[in-house]
PDB file with SEQRES, HELIX, SHEET and CRYST1 records, atoms N, CA, C and O in Angstrom:
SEQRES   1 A   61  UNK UNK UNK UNK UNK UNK UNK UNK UNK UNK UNK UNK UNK          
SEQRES   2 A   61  UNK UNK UNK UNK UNK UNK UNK UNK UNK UNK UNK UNK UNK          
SEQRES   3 A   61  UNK UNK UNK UNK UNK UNK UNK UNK UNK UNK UNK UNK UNK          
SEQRES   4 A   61  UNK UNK UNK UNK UNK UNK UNK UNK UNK UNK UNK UNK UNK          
SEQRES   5 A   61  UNK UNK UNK UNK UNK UNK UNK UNK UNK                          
HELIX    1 AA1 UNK A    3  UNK A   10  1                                   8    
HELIX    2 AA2 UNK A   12  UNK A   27  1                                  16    
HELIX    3 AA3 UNK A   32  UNK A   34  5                                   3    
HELIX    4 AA4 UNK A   36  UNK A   40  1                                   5    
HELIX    5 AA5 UNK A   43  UNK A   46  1                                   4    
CRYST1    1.000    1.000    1.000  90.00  90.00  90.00 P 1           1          
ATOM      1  N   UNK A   1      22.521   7.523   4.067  1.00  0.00           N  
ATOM      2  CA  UNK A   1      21.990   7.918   2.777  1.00  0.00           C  
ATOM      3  C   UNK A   1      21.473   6.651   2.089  1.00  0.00           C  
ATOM      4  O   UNK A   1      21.996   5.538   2.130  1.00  0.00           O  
ATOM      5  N   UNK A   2      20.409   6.996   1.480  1.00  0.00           N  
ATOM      6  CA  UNK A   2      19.768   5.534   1.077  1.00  0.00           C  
ATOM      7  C   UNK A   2      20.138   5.280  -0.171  1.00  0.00           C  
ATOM      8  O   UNK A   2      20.484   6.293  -0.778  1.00  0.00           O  
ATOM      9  N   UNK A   3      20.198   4.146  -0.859  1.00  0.00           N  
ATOM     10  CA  UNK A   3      20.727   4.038  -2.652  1.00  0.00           C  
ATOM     11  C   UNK A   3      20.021   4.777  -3.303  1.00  0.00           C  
ATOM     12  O   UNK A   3      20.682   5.408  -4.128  1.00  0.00           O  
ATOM     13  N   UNK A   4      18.115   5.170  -3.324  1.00  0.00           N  
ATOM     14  CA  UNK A   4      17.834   6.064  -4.197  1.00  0.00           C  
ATOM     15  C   UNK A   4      18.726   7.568  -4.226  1.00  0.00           C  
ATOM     16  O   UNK A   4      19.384   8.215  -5.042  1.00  0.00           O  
ATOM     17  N   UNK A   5      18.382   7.652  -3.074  1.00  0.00           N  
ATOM     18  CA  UNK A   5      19.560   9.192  -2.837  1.00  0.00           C  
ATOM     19  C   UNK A   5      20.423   9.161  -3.366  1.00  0.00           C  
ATOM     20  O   UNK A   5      20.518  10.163  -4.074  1.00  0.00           O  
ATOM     21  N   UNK A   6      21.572   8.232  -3.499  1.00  0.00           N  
ATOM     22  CA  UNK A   6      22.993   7.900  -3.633  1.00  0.00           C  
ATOM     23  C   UNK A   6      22.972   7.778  -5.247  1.00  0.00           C  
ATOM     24  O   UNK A   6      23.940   8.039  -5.960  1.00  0.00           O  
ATOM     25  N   UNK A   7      21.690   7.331  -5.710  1.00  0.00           N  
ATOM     26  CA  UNK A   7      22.035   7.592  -7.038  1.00  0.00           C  
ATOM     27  C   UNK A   7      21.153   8.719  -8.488  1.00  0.00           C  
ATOM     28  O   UNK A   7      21.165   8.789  -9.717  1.00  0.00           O  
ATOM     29  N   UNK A   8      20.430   9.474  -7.202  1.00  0.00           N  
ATOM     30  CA  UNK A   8      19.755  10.748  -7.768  1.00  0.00           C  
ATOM     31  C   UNK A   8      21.019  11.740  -7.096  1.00  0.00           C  
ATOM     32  O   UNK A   8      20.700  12.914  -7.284  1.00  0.00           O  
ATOM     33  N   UNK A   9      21.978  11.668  -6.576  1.00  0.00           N  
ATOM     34  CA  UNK A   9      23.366  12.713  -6.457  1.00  0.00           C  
ATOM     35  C   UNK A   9      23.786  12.354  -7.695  1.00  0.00           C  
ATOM     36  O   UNK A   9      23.575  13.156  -8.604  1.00  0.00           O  
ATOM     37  N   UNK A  10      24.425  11.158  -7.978  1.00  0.00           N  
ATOM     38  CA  UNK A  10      24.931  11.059  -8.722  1.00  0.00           C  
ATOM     39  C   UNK A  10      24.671  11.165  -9.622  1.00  0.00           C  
ATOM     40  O   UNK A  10      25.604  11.692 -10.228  1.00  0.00           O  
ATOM     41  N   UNK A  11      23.135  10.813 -10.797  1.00  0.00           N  
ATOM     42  CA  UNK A  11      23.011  11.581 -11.643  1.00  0.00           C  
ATOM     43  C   UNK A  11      23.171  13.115 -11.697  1.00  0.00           C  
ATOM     44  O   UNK A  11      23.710  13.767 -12.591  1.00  0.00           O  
ATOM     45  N   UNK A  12      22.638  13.530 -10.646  1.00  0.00           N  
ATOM     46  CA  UNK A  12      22.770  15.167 -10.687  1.00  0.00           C  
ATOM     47  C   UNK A  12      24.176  15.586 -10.951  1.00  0.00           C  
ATOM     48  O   UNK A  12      24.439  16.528 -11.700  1.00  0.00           O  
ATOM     49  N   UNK A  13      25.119  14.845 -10.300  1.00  0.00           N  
ATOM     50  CA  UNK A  13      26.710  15.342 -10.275  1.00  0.00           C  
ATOM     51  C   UNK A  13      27.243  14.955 -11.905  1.00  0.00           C  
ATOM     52  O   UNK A  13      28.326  15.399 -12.286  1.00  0.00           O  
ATOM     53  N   UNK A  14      26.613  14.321 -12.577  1.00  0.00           N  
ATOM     54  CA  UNK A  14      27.272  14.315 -13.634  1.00  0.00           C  
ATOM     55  C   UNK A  14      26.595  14.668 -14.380  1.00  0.00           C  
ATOM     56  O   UNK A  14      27.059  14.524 -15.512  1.00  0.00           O  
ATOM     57  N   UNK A  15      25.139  15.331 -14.331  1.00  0.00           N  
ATOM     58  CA  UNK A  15      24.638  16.143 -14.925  1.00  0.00           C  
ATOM     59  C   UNK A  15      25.410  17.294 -15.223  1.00  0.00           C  
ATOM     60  O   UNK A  15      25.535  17.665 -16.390  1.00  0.00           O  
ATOM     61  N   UNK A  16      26.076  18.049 -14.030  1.00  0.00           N  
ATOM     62  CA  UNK A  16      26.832  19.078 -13.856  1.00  0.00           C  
ATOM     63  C   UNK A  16      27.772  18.942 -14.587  1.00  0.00           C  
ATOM     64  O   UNK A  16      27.900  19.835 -15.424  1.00  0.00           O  
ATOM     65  N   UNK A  17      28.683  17.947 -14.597  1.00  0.00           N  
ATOM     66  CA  UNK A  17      29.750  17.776 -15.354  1.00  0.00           C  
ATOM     67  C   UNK A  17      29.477  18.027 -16.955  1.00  0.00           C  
ATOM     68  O   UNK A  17      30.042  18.794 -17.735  1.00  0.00           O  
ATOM     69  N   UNK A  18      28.385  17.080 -17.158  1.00  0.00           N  
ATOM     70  CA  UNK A  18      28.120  17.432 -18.722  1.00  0.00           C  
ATOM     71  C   UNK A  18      27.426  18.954 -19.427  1.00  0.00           C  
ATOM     72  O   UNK A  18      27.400  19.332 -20.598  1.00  0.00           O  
ATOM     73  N   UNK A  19      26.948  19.539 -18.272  1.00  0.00           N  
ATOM     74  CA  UNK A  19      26.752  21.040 -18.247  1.00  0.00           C  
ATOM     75  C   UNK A  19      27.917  21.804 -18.544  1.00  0.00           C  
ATOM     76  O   UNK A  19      27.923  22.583 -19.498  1.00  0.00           O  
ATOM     77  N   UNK A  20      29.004  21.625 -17.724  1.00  0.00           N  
ATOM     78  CA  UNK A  20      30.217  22.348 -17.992  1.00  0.00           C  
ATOM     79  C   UNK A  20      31.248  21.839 -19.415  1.00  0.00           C  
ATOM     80  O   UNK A  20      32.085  22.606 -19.891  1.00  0.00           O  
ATOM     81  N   UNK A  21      30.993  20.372 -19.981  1.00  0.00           N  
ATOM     82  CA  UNK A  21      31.384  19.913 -20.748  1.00  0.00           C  
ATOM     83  C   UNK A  21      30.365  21.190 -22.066  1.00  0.00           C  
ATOM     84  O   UNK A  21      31.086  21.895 -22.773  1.00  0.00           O  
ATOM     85  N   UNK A  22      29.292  21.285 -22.181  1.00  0.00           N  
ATOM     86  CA  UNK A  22      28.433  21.965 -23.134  1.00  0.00           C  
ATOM     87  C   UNK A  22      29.155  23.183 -23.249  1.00  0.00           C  
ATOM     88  O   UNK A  22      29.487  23.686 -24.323  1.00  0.00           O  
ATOM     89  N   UNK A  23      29.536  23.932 -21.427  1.00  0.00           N  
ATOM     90  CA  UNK A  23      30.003  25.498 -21.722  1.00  0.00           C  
ATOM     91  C   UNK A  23      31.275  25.427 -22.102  1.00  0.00           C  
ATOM     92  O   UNK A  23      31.839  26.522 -22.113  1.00  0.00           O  
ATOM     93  N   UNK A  24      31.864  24.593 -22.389  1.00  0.00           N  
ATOM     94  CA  UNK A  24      33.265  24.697 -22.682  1.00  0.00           C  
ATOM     95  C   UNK A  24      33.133  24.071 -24.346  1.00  0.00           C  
ATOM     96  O   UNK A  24      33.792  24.713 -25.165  1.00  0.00           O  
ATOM     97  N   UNK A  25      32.490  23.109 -24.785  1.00  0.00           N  
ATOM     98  CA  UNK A  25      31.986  23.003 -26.458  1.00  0.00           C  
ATOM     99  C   UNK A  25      31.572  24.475 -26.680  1.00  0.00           C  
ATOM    100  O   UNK A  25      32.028  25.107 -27.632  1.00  0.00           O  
ATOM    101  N   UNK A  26      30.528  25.128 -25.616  1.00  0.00           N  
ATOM    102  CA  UNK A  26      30.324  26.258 -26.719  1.00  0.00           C  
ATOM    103  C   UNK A  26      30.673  27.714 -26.788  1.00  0.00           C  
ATOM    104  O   UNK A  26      30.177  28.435 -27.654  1.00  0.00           O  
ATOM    105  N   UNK A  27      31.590  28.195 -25.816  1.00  0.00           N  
ATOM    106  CA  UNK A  27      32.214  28.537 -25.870  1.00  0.00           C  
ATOM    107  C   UNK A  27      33.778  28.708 -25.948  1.00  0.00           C  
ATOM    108  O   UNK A  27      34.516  29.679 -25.780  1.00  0.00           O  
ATOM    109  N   UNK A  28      33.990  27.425 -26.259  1.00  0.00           N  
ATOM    110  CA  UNK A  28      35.275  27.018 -27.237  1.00  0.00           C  
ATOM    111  C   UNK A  28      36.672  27.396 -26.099  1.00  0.00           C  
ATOM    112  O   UNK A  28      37.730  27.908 -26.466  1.00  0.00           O  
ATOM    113  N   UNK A  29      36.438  27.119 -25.129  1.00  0.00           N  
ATOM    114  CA  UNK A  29      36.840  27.391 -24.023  1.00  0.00           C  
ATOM    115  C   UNK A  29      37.559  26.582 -23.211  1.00  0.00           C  
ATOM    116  O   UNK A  29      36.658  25.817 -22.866  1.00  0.00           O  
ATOM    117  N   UNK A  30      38.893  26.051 -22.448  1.00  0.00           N  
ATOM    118  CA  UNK A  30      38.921  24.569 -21.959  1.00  0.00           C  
ATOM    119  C   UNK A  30      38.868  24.938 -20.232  1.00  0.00           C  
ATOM    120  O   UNK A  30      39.208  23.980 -19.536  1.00  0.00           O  
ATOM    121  N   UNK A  31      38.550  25.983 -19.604  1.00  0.00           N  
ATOM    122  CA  UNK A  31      38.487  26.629 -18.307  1.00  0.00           C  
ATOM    123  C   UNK A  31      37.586  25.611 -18.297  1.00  0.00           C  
ATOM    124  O   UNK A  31      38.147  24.524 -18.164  1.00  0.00           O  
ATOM    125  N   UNK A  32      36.104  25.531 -18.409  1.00  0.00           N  
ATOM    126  CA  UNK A  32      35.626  24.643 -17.823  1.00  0.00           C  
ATOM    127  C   UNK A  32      35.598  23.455 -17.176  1.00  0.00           C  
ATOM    128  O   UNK A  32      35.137  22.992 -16.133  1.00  0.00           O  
ATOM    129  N   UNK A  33      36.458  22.978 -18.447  1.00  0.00           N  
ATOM    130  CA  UNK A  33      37.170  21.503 -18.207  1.00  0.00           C  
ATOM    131  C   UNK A  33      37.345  20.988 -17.002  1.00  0.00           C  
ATOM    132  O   UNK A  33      36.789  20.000 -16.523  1.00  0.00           O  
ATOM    133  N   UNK A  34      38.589  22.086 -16.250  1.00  0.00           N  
ATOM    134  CA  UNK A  34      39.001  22.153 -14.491  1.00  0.00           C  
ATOM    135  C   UNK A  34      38.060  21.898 -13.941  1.00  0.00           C  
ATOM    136  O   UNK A  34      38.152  21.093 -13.014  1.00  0.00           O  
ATOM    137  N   UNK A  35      36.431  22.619 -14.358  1.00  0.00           N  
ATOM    138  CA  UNK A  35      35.826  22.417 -12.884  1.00  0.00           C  
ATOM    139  C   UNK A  35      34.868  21.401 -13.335  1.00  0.00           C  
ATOM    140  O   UNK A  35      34.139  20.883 -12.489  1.00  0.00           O  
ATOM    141  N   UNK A  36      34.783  21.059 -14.544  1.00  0.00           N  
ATOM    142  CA  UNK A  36      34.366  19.734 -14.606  1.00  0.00           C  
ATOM    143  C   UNK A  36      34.614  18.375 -13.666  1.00  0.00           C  
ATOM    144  O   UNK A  36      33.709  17.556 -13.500  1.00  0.00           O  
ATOM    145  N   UNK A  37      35.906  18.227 -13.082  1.00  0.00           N  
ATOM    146  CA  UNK A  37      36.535  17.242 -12.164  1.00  0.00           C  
ATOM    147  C   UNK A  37      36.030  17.366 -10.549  1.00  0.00           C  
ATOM    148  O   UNK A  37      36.226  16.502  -9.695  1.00  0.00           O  
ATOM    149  N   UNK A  38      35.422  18.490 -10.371  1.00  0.00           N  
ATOM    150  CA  UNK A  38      35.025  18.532  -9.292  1.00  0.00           C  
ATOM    151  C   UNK A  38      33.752  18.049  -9.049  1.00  0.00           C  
ATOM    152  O   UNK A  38      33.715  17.697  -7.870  1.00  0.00           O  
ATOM    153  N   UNK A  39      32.556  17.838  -9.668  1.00  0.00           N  
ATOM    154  CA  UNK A  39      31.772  17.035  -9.512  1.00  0.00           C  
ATOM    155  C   UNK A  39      31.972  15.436  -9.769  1.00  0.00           C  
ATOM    156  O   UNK A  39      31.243  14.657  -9.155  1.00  0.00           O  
ATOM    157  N   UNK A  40      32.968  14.941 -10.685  1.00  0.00           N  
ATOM    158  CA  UNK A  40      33.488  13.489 -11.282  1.00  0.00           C  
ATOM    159  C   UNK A  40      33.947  13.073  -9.879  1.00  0.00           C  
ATOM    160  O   UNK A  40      33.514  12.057  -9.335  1.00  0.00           O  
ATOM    161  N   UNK A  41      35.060  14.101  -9.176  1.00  0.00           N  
ATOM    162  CA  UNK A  41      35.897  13.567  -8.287  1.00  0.00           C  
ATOM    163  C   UNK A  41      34.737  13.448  -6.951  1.00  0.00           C  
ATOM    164  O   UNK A  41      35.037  12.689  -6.029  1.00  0.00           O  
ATOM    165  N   UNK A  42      33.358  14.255  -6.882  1.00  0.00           N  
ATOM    166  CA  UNK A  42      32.526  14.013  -5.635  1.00  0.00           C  
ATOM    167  C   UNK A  42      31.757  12.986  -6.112  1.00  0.00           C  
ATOM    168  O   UNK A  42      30.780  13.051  -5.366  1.00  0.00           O  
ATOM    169  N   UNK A  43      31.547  12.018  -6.922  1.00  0.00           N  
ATOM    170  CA  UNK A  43      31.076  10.797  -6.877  1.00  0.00           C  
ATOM    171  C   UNK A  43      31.016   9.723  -6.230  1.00  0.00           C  
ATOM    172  O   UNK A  43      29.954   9.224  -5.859  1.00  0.00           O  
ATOM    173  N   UNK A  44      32.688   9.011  -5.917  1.00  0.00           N  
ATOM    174  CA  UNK A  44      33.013   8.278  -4.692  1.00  0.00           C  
ATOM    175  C   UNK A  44      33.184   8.667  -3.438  1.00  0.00           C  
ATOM    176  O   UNK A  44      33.645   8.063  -2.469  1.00  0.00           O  
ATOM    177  N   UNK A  45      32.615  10.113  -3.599  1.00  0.00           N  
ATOM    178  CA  UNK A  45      32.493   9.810  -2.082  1.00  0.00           C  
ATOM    179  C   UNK A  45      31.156   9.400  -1.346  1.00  0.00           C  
ATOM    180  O   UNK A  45      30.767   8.674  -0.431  1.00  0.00           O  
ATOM    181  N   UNK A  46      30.524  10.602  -2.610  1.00  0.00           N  
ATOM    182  CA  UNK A  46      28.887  10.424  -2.215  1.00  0.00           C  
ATOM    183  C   UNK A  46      28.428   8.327  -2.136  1.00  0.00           C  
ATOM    184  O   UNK A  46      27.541   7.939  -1.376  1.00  0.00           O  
ATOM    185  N   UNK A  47      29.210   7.344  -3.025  1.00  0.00           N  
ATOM    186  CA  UNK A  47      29.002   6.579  -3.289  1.00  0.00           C  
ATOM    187  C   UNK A  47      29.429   5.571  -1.978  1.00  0.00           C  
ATOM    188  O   UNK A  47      28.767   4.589  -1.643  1.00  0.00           O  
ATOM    189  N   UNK A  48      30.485   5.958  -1.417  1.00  0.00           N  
ATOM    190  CA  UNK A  48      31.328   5.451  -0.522  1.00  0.00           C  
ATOM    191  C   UNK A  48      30.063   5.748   0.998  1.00  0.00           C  
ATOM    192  O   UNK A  48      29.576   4.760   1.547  1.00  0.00           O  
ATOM    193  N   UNK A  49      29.864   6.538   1.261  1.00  0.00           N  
ATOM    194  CA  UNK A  49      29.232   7.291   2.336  1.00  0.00           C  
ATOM    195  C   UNK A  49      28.022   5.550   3.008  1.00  0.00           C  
ATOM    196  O   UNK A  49      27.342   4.772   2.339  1.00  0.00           O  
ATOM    197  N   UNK A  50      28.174   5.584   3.884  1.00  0.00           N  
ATOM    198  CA  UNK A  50      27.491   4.372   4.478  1.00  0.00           C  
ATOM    199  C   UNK A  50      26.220   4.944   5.019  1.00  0.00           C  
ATOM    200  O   UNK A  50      26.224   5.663   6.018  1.00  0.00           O  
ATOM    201  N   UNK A  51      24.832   4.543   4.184  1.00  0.00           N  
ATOM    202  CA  UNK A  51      23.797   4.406   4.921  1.00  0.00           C  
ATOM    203  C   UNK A  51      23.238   3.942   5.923  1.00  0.00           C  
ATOM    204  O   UNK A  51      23.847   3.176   6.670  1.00  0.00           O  
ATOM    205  N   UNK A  52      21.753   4.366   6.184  1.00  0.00           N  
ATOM    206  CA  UNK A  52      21.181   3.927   7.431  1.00  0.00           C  
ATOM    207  C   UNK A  52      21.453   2.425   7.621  1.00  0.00           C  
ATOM    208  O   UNK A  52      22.116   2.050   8.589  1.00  0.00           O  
ATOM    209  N   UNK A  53      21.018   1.661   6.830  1.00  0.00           N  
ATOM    210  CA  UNK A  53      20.761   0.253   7.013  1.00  0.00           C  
ATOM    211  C   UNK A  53      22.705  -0.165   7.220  1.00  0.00           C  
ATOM    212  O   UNK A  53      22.999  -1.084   7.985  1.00  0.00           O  
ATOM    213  N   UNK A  54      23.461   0.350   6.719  1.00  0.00           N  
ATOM    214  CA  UNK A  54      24.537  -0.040   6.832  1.00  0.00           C  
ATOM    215  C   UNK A  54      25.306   0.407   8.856  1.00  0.00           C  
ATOM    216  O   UNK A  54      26.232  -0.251   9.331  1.00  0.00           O  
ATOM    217  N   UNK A  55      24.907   1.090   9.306  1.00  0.00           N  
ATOM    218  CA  UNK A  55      25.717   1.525  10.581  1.00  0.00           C  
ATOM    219  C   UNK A  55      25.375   0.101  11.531  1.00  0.00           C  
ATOM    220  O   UNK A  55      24.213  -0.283  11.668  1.00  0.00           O  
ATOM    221  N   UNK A  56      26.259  -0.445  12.007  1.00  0.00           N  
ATOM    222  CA  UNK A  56      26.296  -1.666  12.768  1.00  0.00           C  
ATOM    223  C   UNK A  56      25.643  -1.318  13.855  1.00  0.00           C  
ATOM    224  O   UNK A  56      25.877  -0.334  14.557  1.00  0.00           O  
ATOM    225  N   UNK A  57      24.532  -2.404  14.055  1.00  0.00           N  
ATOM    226  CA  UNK A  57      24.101  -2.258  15.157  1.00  0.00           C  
ATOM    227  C   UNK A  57      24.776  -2.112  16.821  1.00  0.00           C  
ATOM    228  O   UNK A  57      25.836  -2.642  17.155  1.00  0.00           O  
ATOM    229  N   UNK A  58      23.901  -1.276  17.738  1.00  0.00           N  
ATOM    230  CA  UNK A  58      24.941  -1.205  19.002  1.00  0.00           C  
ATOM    231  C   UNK A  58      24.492  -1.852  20.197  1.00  0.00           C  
ATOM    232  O   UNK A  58      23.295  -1.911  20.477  1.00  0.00           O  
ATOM    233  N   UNK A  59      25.614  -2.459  21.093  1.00  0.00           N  
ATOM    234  CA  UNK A  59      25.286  -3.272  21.996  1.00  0.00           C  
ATOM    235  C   UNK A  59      25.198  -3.153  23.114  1.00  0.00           C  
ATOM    236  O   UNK A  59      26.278  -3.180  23.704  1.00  0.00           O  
ATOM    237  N   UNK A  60      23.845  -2.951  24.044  1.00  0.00           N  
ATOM    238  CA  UNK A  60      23.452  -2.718  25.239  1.00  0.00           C  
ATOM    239  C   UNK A  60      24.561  -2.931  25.637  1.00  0.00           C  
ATOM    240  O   UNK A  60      25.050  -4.023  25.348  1.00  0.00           O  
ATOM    241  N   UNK A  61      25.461  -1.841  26.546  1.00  0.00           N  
ATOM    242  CA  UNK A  61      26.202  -1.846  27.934  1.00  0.00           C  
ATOM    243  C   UNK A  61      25.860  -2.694  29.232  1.00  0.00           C  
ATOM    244  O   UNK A  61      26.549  -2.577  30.245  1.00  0.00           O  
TER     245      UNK A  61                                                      
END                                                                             
């Protein structure tokens, strides 16, 4: 995964979060809250995940 990628997820993923942060302001609600953490908590991974340029090169047998 390349860094642009890695960090157009991640805006998107906390786009989401602040989406569910809105439905839970406006409907006065704290259910949302819960699934708010599920996009927060897929951040490091998406972040962690080793791109192309990162896989070590391999050595003729």
């Amino acid at each position: 995964m390349s860094g642009t990628t890695k960090l157009v997820l991640t805006a998107i993923l906390f786009g989401v979060a602040l989406v569910l942060l809105a439905v839970a302001a406006a409907t006065k609600s704290a259910i949302p809250l819960f699934g708010m953490w599920v996009p927060l908590l897929t951040v490091p991974w998406v972040l962690a995940r080793p791109g192309p340029e990162d896989t070590p090169p391999t050595s003729p047998s």
